[in-house]
DRENPA-3360 file (N, C-alpha, C; in nm, 2 decimals, always signed):
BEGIN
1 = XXXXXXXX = +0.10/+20.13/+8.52/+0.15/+20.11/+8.65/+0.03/+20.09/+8.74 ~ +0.02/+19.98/+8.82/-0.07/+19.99/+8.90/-0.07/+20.06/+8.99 ~ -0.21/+20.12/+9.08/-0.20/+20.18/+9.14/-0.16/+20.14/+9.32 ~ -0.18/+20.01/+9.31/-0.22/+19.98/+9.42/-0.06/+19.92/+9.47 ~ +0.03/+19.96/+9.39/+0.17/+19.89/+9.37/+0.25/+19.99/+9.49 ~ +0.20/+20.10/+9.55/+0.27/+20.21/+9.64/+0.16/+20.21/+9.77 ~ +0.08/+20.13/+9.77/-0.04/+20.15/+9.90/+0.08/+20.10/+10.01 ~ +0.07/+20.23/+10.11/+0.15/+20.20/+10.25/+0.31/+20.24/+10.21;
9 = XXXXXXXX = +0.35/+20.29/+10.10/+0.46/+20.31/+10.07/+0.52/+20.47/+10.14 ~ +0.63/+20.54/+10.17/+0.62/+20.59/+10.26/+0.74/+20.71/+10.14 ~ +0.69/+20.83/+10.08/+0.79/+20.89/+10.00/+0.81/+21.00/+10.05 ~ +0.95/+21.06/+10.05/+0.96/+21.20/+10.12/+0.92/+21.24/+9.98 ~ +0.89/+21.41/+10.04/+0.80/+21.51/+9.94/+0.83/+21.64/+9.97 ~ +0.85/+21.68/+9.88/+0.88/+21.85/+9.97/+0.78/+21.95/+9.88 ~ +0.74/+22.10/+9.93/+0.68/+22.13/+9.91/+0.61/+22.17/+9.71 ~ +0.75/+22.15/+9.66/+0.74/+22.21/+9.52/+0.66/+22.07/+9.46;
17 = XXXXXXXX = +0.70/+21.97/+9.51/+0.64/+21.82/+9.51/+0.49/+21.87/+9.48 ~ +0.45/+21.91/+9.62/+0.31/+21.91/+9.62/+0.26/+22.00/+9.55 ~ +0.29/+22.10/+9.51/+0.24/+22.21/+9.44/+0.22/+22.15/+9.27 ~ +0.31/+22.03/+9.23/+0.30/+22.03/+9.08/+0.20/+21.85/+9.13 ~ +0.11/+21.83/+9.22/+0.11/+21.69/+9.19/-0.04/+21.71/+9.10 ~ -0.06/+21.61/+9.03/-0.15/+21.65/+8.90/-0.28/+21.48/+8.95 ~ -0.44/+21.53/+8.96/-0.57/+21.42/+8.95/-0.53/+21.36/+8.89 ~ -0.55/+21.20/+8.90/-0.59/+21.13/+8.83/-0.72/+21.11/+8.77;
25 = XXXXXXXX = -0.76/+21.09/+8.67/-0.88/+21.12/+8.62/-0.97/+21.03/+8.64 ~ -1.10/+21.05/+8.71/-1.20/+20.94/+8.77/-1.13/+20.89/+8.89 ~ -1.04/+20.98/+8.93/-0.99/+20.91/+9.10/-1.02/+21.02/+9.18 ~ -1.10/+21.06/+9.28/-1.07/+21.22/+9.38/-1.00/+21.19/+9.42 ~ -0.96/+21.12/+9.50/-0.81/+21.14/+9.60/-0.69/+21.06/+9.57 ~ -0.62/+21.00/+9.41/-0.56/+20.99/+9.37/-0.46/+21.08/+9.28 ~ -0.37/+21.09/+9.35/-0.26/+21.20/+9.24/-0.16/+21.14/+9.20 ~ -0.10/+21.22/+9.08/+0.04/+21.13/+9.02/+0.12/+21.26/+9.03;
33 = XXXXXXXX = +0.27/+21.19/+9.06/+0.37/+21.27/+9.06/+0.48/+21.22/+9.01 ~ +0.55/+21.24/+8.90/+0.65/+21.14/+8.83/+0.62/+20.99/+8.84 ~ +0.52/+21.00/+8.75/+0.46/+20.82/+8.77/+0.45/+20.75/+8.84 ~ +0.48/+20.79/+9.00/+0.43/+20.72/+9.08/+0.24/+20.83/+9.19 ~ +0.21/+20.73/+9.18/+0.01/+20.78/+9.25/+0.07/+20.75/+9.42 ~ -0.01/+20.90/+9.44/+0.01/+20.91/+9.56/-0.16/+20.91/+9.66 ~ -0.23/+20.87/+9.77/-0.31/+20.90/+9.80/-0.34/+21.03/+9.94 ~ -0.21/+20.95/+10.00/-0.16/+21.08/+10.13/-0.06/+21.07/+10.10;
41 = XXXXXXXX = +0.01/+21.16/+10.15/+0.09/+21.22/+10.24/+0.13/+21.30/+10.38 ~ +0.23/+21.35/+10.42/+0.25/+21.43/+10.53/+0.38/+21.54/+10.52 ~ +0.42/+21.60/+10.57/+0.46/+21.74/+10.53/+0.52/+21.79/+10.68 ~ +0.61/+21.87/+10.68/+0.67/+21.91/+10.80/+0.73/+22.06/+10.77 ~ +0.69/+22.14/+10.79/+0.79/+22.31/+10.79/+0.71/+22.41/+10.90 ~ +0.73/+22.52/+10.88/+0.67/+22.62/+10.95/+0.54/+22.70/+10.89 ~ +0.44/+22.71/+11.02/+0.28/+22.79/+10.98/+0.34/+22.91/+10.99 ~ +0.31/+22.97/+10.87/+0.34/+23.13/+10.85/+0.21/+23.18/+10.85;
49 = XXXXXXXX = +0.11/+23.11/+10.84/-0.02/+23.20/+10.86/-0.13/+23.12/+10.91 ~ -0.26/+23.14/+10.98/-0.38/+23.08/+11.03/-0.50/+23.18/+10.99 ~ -0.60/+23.12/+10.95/-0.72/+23.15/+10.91/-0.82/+23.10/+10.99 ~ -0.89/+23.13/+11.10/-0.97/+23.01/+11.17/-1.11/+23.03/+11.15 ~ -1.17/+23.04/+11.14/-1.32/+23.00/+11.11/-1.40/+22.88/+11.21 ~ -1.43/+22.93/+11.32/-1.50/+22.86/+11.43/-1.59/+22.74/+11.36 ~ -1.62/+22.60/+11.38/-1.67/+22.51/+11.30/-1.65/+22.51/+11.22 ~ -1.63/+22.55/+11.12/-1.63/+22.53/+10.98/-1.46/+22.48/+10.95;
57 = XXXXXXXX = -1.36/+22.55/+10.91/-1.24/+22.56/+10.85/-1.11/+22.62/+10.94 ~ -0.97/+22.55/+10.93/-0.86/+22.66/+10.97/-0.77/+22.63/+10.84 ~ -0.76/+22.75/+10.79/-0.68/+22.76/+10.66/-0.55/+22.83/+10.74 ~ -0.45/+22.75/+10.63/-0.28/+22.79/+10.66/-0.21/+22.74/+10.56 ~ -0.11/+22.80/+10.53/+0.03/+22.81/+10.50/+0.13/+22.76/+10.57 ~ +0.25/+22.66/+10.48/+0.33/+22.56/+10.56/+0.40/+22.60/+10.46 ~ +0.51/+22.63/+10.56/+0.69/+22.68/+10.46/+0.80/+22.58/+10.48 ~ +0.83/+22.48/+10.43/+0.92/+22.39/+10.44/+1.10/+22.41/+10.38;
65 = XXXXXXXX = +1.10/+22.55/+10.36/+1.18/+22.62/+10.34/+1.20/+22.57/+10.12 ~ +1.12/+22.48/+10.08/+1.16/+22.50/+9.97/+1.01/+22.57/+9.84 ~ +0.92/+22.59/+9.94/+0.81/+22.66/+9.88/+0.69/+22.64/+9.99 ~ +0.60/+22.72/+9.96/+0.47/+22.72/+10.08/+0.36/+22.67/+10.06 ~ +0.28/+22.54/+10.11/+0.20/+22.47/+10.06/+0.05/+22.55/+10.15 ~ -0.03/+22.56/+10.07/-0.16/+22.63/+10.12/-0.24/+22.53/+10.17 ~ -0.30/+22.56/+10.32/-0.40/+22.43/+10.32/-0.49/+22.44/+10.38 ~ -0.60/+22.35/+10.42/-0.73/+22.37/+10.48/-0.75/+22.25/+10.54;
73 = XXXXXXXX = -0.85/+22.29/+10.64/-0.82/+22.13/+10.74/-1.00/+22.18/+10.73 ~ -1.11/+22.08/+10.70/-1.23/+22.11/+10.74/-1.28/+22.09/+10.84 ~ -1.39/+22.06/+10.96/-1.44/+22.07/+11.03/-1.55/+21.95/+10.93 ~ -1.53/+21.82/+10.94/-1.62/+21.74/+10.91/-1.72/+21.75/+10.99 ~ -1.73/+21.73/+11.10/-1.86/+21.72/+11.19/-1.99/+21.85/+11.13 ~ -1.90/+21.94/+11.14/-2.02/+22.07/+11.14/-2.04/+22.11/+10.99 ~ -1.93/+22.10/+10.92/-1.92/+22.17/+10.76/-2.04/+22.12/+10.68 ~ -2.12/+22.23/+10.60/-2.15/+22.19/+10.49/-2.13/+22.09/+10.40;
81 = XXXXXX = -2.01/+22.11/+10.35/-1.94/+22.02/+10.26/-1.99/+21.90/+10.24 ~ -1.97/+21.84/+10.41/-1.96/+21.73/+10.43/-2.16/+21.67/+10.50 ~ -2.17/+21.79/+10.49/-2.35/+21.73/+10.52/-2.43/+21.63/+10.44 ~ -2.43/+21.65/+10.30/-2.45/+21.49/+10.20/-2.41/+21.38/+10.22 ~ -2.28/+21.38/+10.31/-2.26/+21.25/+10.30/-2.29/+21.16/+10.42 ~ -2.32/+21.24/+10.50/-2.39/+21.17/+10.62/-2.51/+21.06/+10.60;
% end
C-alpha cells in the first residue's frame, strides 16, 4: 500500500487508536494502524495532568473518555533535542 495514498486524508482516532499505532521501519514519523500509515494526527478530550518545565517541555495526559494518551509538546527553540539540527 502506498504510503502516500492517505497524505491530507482526515481519520477520526480515538485514544486506544493511538496507544496501539506501531513505526514504520526506516520512517520516524510514519505509523501504521490497520494498514492504513498515518503521519499526524489530532485528538480532542480532557488534560488530567500538566508537567511544565520552563523552556524545555509541558508533559500531559489527554482523556478522551476511551483511554489516556501521554504526551509532550517540546520547546524547539530552546531544547536540547533539537540543537543538532539547527
Amino acid at each position: 500500500m502506498d504510503v502516500l495514498l492517505f497524505v491530507n486524508t482526515h481519520i477520526k482516532s480515538l485514544a486506544f487508536d493511538f496507544l496501539t499505532l506501531k513505526l514504520i521501519p526506516h520512517e520516524s514519523t510514519i505509523f501504521s494502524h490497520k494498514g492504513r500509515h498515518l503521519s499526524r494526527t489530532e485528538t480532542m478530550g480532557i488534560v488530567l495532568s500538566i508537567d511544565f518545565k520552563p523552556n524545555r517541555f509541558i508533559k500531559f495526559n489527554i482523556d478522551d473518555c476511551t483511554n489516556c494518551i501521554p504526551c509532550i509538546w517540546i520547546n524547539q527553540e530552546t531544547s536540547s533535542h533539537f540543537s543538532h539540527q539547527i
